[in-house]
N, C-alpha and C positions, 0 to 999 in steps of 0.2 A: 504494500500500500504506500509505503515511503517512498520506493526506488522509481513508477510514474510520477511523483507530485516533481522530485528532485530535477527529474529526464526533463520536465516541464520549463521549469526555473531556468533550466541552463541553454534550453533553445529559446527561451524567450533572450537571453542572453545573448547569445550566438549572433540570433537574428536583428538584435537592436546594433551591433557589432559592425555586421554586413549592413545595415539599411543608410548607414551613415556612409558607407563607400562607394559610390558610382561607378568603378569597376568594380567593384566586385557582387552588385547586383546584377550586372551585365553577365556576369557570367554566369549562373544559376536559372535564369529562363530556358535556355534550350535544351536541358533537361528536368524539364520540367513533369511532373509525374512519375520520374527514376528516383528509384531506393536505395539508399546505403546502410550496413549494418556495423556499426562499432563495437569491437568487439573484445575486450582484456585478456590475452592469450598469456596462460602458465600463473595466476592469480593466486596468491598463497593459500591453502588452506585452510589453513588458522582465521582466515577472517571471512566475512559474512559473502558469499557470493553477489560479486558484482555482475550486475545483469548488462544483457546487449539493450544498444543505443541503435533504434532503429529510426531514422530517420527518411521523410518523402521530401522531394524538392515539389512547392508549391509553383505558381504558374505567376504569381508574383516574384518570385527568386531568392524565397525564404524556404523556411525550415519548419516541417510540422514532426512529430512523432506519432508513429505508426505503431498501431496496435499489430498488423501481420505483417512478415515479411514477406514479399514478391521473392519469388525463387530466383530472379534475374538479379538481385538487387546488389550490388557493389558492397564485397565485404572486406572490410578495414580493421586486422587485429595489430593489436600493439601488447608487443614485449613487455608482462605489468610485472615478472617474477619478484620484483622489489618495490614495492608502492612506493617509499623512502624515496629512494634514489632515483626514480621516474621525478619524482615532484621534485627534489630540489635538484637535477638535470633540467628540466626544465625553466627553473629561474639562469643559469645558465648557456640556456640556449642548444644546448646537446639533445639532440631527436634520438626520441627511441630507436629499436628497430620494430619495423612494420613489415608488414606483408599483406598487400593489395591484391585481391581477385575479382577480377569482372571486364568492364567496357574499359577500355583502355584512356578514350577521349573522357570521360565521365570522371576517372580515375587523375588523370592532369588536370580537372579543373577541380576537383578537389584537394590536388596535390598544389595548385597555386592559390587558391585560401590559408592553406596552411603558413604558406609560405608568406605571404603581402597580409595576411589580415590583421590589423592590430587593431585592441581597444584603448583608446582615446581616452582612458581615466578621469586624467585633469580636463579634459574639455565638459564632460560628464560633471563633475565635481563641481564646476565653475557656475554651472546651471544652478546649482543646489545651495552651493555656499559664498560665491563670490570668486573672481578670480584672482585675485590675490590670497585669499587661504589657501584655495585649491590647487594652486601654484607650490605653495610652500610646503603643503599637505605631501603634494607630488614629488617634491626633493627629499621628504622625510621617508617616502615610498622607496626611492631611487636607492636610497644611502641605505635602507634593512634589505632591498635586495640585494644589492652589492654585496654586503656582510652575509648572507645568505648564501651566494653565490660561492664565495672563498670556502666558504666551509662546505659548503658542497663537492667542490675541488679538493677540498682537504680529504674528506672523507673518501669520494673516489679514488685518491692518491694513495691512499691505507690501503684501501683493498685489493687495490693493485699491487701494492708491495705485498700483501700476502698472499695472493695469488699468487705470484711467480717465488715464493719463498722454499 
């Protein structure tokens, strides 16, 4: 009951994301009516199964969540073996490894959202609070990812060396 309300949140998210970029709603019309399935490939045990992210491309060149999968539908799993390390890889900028099957075309314009789509925080923020908090808010953002990021490195660095120990 939890894991639809969350699915929810996060493509409204998504979509507020894309709606503010004019390419990159340009890209999402021509496949419009095709499905992708996200999917957390090797998920630790230990923890509560994360469900697939089934998403339709609307004919606006947004994002709905789909109750059934179309068997055609572009499936997108990502390497989650270490939730940890996925997330703070991510502040970082290091991609997981994925593995893509379906439309190939479908599959590049997904592969360049990934790539170009950023969210706009402080533009967001500035709506809300002013631009000049929201600014300031934003450097206070920049500076715990930074510190984030190091340690991230750090930790990847450890593991490395034990790994090859």
């Amino acid at each position: 009951m939890f894991a639809p309300a969350a699915q929810d949140r996060m493509i409204l998210l998504l979509n507020h994301v894309i709606s503010r970029e004019a390419l990159a709603m340009g890209r999402l019309p021509p496949f419009a009516g095709r499905a992708l399935v996200l999917h957390l490939q090797n998920w630790p045990a230990l923890l509560p199964k994360a469900p697939d992210l089934a998403l339709g491309v609307t004919p606006a060149g947004l994002f709905e969540r789909l109750e059934q999968v179309p068997e055609d539908a572009l499936r997108i799993e990502i390497d989650a073996g270490n939730p940890a390390l996925l997330a703070l890889g991510s502040l970082t900028g290091q991609k997981p490894q994925v593995h893509v099957q379906g439309d190939a075309a479908f599959a590049g314009a997904m592969n360049w959202l990934i790539e170009n789509l950023r969210w706009d925080l402080e533009d967001d923020l500035a709506a809300v609070i002013g631009p000049v908090a929201a600014h300031q808010l934003a450097r206070c953002g920049r500076a715990v990812a930074s510190a984030l990021a190091g340690l991230a490195a750090g930790v990847r660095g450890m593991a490395a060396g034990r790994a090859s120990a």
